[in-house]
KETORSE-627314 format. One record per atom (N, C-alpha, C): x, y, z. Coordinates in steps of 0.001 Angstrom, whole numbers, padded with zeros to 6 digits, always signed. Each point is the difference from the previous one (the first is absolute). Example, Ala and Ser with C-alpha at 12.3 -4.5 7.8 and 13.67 -1.06 7.14 Angstrom:
2
+013190-005690+007800/-000890+001190+000000/+000900+001200+000000/-000350+001050-000720/+000820+001190+000060/-000770+001090+000730/
***
This chain:
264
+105702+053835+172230/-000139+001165-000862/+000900-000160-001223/-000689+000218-000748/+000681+000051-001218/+000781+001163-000471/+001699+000054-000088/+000954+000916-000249/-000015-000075-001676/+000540+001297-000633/+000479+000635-001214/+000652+000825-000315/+000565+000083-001225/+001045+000647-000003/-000086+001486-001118/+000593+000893+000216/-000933+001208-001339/+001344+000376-000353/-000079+000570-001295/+001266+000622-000849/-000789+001206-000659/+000624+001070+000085/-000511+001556-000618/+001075+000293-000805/+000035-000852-001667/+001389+000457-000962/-001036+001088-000317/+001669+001013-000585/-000416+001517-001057/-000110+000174-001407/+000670-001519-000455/+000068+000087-001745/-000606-001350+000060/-000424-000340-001541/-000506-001198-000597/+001065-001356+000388/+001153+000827-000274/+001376-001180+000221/-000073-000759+000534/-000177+000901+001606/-000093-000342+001123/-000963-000951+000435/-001472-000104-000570/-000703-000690+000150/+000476-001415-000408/+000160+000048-001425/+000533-001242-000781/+000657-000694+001208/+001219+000917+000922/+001244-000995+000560/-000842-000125+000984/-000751+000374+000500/-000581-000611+001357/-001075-001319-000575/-000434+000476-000809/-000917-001162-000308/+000654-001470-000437/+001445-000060-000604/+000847-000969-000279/+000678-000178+001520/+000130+000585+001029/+000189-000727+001079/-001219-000391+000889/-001024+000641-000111/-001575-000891+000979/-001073+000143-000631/+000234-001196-001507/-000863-000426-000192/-001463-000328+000186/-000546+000252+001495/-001340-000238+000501/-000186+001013+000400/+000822+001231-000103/-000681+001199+000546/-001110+000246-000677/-000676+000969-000005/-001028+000600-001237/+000038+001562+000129/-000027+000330-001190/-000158+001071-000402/-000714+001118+000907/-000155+001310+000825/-001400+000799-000042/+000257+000946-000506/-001379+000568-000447/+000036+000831-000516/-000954+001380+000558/-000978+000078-000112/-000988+000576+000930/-000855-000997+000936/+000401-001173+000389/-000648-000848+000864/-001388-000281+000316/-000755+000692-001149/-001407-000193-000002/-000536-001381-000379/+000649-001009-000228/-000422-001483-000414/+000691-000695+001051/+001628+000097-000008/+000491-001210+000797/-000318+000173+001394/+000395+001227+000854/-000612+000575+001591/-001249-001068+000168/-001275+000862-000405/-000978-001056+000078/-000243-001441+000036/+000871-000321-001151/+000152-001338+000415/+000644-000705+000958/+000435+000782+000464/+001243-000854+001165/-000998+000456+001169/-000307+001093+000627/-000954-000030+000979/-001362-000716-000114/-000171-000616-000898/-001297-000843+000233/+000417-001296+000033/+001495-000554-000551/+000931-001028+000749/+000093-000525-001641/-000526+000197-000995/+000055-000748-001285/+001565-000038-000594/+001016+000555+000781/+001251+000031-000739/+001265+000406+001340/+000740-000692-000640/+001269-000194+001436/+001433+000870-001001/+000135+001325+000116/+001116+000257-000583/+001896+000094+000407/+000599-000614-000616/+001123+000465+000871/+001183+000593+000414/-000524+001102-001432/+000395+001249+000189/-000281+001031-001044/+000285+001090+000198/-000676+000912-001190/+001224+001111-000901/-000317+000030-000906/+000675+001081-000769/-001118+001138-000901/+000701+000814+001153/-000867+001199-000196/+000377+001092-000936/-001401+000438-001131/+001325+000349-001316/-000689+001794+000238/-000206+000045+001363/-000741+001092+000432/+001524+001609-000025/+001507-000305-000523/+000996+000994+000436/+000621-000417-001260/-000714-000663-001263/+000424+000301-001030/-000592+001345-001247/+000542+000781-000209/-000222+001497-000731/-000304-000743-001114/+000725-000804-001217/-000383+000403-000795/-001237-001327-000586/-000320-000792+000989/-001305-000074-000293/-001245+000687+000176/+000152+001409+000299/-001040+001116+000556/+000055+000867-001227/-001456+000760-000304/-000154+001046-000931/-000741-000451-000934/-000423+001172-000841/-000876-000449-001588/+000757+001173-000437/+000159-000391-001492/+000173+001202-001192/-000539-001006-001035/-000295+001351-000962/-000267-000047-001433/+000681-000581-000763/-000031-001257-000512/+000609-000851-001107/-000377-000127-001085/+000467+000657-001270/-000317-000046-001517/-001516+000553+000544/-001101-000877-000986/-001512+000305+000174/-000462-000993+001124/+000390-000491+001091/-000627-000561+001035/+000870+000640+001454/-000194-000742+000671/+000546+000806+001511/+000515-001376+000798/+000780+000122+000828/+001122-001068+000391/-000012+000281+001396/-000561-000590+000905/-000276-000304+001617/+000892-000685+000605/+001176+000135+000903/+000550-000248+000557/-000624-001548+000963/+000421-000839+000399/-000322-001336+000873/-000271+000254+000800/+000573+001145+001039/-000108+000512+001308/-001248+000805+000165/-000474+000770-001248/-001157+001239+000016/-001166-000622+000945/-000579+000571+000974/-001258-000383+000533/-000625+000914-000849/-001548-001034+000180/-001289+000003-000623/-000320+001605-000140/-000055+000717+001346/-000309+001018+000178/+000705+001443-000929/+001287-000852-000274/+001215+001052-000590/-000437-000312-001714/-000551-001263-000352/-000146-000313-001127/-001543+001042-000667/-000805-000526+001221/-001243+001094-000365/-000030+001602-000020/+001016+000318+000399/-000049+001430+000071/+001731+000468-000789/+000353-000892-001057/+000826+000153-000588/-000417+000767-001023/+000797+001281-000225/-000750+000928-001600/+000701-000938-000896/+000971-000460-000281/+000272-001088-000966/-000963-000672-000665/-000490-001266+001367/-001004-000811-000135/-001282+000668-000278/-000319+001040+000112/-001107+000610+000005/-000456+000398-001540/+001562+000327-000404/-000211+000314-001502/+000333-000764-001041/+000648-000989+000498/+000278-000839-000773/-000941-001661-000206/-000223-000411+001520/-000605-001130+000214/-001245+000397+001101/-000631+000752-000492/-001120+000205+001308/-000757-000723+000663/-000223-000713-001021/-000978-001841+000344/+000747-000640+001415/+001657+000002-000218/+000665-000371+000509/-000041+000932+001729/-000016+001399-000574/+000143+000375+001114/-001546+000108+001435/-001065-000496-000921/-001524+000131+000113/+000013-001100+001189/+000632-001119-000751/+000048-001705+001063/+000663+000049+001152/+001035+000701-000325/+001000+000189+001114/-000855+001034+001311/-000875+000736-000087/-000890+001258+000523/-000561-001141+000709/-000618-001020-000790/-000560-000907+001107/+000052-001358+000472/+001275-000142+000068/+000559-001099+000710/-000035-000103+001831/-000262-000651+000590/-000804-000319+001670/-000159+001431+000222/+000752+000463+000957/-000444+001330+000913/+001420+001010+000157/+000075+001089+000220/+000703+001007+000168/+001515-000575+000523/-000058-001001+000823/+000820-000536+001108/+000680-001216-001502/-000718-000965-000063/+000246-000625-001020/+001038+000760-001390/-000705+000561-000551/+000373+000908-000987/+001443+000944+000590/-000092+000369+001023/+001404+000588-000022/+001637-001058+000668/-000757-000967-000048/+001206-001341+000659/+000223-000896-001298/-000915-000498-000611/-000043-000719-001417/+000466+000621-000966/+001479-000695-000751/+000060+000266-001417/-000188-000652-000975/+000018+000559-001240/-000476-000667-001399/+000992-001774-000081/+001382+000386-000062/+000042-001040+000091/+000160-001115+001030/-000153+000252+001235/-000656-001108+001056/-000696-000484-000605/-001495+000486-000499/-000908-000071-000160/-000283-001183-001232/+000996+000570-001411/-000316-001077-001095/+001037-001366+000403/+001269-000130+000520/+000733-001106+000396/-000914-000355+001301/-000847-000168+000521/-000993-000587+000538/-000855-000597-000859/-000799+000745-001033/-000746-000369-000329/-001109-000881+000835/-000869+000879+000164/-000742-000396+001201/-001147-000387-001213/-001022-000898+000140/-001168-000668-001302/-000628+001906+000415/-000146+000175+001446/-001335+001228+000007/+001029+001346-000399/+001355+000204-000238/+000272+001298-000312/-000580+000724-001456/+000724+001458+000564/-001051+000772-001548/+001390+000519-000681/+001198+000127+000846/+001004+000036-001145/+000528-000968-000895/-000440-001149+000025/+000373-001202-000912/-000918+000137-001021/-001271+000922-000226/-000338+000113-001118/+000199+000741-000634/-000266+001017+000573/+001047+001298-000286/+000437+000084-001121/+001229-000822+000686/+001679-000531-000582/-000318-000591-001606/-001254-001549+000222/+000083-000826-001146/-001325+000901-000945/-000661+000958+000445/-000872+000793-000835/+000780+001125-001028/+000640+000491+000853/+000719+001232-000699/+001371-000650-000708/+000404-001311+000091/+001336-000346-000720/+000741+000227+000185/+000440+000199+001778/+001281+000638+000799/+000742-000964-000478/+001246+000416+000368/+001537-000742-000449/+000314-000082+001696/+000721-001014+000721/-000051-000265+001174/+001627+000213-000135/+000831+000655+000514/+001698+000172+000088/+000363-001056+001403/+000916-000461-000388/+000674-000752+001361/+001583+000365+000003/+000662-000324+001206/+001523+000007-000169/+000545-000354-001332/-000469-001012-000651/+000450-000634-001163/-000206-000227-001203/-001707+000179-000305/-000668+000124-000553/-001130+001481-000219/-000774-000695-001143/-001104+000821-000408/-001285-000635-000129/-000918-000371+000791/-000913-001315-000418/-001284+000720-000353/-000878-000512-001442/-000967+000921-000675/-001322-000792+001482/-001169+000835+000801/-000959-000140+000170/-000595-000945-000056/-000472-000724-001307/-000483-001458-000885/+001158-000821+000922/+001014+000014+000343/+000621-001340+000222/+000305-000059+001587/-000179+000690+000449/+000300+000674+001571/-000670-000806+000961/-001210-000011-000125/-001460-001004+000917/-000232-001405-000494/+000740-000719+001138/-000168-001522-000745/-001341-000755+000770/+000378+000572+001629/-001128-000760+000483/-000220+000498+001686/-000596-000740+000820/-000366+000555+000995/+001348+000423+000815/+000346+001267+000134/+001059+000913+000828/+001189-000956-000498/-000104-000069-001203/+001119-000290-001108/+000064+000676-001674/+001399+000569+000459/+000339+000593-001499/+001342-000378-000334/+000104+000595-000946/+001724-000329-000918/+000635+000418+000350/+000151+000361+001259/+001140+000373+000605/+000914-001109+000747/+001429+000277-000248/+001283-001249+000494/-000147+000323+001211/+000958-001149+000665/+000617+000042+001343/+001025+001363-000375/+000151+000852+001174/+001216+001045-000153/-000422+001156-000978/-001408+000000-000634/-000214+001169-000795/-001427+000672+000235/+000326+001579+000122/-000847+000916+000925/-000513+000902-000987/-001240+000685+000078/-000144+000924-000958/+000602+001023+000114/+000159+001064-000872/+000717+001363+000340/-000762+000668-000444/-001120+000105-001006/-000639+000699-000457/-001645-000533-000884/-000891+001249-000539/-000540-000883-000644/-000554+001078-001453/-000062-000273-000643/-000020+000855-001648/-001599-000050+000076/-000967+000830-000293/-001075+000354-000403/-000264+000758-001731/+000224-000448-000835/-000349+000486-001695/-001223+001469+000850/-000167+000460-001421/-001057+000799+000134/-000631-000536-000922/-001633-000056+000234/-001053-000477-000992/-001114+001072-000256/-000531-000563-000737/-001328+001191-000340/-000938+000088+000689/-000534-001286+000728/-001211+000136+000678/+000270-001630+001320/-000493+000719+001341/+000402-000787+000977/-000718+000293+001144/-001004-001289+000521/-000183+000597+001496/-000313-001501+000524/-000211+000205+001290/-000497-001257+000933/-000538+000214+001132/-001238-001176+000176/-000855+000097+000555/+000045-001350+000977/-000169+000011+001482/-000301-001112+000737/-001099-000146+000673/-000111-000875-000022/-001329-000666+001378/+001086-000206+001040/-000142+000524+001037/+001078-000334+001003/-000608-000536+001354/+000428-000825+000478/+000021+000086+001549/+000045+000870+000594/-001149+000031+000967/-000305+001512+000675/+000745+000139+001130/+000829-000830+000512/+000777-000338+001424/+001617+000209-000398/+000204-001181-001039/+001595+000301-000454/+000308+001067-001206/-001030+000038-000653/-000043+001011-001414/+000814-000765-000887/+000322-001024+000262/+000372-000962-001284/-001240-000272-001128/+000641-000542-001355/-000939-000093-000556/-000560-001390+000046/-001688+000046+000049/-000690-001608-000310/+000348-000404-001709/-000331+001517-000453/+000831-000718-001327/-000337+002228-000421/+001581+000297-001015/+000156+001302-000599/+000433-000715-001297/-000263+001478-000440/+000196-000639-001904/+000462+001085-000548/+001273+000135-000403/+000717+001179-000561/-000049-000037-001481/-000527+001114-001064/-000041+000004-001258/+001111+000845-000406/-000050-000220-001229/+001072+001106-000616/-000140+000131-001645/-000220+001150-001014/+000486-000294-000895/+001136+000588-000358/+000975-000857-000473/+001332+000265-000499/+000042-000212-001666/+001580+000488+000062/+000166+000095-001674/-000326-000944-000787/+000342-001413+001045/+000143-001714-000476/-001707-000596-000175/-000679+000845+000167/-001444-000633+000749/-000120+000323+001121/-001845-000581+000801/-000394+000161+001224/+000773-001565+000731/-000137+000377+001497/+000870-000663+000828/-001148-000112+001374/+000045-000815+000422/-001447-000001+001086/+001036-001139+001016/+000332+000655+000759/+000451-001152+001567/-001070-000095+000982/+000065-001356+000825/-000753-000012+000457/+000634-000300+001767/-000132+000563+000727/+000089-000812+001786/-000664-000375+000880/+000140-000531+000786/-000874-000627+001062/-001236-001205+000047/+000007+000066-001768/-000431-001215-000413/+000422-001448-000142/+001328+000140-000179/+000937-001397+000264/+001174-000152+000625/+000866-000714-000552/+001526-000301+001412/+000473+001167-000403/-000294+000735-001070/+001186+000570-000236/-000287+001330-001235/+000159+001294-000128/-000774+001228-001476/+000113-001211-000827/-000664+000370-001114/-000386-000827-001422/-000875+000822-000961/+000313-000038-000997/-000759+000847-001275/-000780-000762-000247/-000888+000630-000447/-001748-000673-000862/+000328+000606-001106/+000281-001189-001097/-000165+000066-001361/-001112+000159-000943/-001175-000068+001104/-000735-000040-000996/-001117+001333+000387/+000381+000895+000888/-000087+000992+000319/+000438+001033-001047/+001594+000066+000146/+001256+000484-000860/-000979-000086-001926/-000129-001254+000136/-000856-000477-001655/-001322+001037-000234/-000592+000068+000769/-001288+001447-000138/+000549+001287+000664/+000979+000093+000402/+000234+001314-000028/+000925+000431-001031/+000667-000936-000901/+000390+000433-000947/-000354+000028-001147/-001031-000720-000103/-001282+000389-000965/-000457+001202+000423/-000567+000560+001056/-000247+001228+000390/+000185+000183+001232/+000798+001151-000062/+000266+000876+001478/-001262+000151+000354/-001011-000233+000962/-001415+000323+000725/+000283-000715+000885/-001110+000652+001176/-000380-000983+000925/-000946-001251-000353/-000890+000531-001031/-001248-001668-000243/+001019-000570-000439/+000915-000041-000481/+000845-001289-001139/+000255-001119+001584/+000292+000316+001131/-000114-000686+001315/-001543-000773-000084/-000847+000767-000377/-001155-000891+000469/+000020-001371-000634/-000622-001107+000639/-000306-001306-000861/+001392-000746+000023/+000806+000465+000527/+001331-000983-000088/+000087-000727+001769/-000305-001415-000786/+000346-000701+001356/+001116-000632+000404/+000585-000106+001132/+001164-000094+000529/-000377-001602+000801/+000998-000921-000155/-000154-001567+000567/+000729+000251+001607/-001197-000357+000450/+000544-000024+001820/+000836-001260+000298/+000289-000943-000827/+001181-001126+000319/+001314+000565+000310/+000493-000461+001029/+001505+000509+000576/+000113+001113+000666/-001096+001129-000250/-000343+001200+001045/+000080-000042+001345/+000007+001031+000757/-000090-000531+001526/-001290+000424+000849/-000540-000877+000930/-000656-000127+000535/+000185-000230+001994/-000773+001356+000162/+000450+000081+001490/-001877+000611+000886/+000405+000369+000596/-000948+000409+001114/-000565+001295-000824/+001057+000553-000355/-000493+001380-000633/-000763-000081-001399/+000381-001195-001045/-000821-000132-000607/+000098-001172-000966/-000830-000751-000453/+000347-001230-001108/+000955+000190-001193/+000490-000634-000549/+000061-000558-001131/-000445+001039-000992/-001197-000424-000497/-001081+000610-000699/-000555+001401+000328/-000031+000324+000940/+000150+001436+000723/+000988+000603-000930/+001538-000197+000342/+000775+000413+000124/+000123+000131-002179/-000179-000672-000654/-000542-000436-001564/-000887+001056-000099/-001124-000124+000588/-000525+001559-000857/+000259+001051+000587/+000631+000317+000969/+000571+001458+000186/+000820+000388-000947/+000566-001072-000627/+001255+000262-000796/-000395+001050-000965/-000536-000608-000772/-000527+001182-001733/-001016+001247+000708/-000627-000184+001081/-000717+001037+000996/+000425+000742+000083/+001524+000261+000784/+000722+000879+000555/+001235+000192-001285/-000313-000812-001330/+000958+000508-001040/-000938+001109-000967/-001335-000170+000058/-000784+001150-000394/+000348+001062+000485/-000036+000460+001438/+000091+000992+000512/+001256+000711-000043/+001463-001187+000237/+000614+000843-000266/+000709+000690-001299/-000882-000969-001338/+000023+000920-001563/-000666+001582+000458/-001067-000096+000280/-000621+001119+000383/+000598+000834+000970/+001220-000290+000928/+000461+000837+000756/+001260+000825-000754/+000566-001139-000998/+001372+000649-000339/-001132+000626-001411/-001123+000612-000357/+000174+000742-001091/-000236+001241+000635/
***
């Protein structure tokens, strides 16, 4: 049988010093990714730091014109946040349907983006709306956050604490999901902001990614047709049981029509 070891620090500090003495621990957070994996045997942990009795990664308030989500917030607290509601609703819309009731009240936001799972819907979220990602040490913009499959810019020893949501003018998202996990086969979060339109995409590759050339007709015109006729290259996409390549390519501008049409 395989033994482990768990640590429940109360401040960020605390984490830091445990993590500079056991190095191979890992992080939990709402245990909706790593659990699973270890009961189906894909991962041997050997020990945990649980950031589940730290306060002030918990909460949302109102920041300037966007709203500021605590690391700790579950999904459920995020969707039914009047903050988020009034400030980032798109935001709080995704969060409404992330897996199931059970899911949603164990999972938080940031478990969720320092995973970076290819099928999550808060990693687009995040790189649609132009979140600012806070860590112990840092501030990392969205665009630079998702490098690759359940890899981001995050160091050894550095945890999120929070995550910044701007407010924009127009925002929604739409998935094709798996009807079993409610992950997405591929979601596509729009937005128009002050800077221009912003179109993320998930579940289509290792990892969210913007379509530029999406972003390019919707900033010629805010509509849903400006989506039509734009084709998306299925090279490097992913391809599984649930659906090809090319599948997964034209859902893309599909489900970016709809959700222009959802956020007007």
């Amino acid at each position: 049988m395989h033994h482990t070891h768990y640590h429940r620090p109360t401040t960020v500090a605390d984490v830091v010093k445990q993590l500079s003495q056991h190095g191979d621990d890992k992080i939990i957070a709402g245990g909706q990714s790593i659990l699973p994996s270890m009961r189906l045997g894909l991962t041997s942990i050997e020990g945990f730091i649980d950031l589940n009795g730290i306060a002030e990664l918990k909460g949302i308030k109102a920041d300037g014109s966007g709203v500021r989500i605590g690391a700790m917030t579950t999904h459920a607290e995020v969707a039914a946040g009047k903050d988020v509601q009034a400030k980032a609703p798109a935001i709080a819309c995704l969060a409404a349907g992330i897996g199931d009731r059970q899911v949603r009240n164990r999972g938080t936001i940031g478990g969720s983006l320092a995973n970076s799972d290819p099928a999550a819907c808060y990693p687009a979220g995040a790189l649609g709306m132009g979140a600012t990602i806070h860590t112990n040490t840092r501030s990392i913009a969205a665009d630079e956050f998702f490098k690759g499959l359940f890899e981001t810019a995050l160091k050894p020893g550095e945890i999120i604490t929070a995550v910044t949501f701007p407010a924009v003018e127009k925002a929604a998202y739409i998935k094709f999901k798996q009807p079993a996990s409610r992950f997405a086969i591929v979601g596509v979060f729009v937005a128009k902001t002050a800077s221009g339109a912003r179109v993320a995409v998930t579940g289509a590759g290792a990892h969210a990614f913007r379509v530029k050339a999406l972003e390019d007709r919707l900033n010629a015109k805010w509509a849903p047709e400006s989506c039509d006729g734009v084709t998306i290259p299925a090279d490097g996409l992913n391809s599984d049981l649930h659906g090809s390549a090319e599948y997964r390519a034209h859902l893309i501008p599909v489900l970016a029509k709809r959700a222009v049409a959802a956020a007007a």
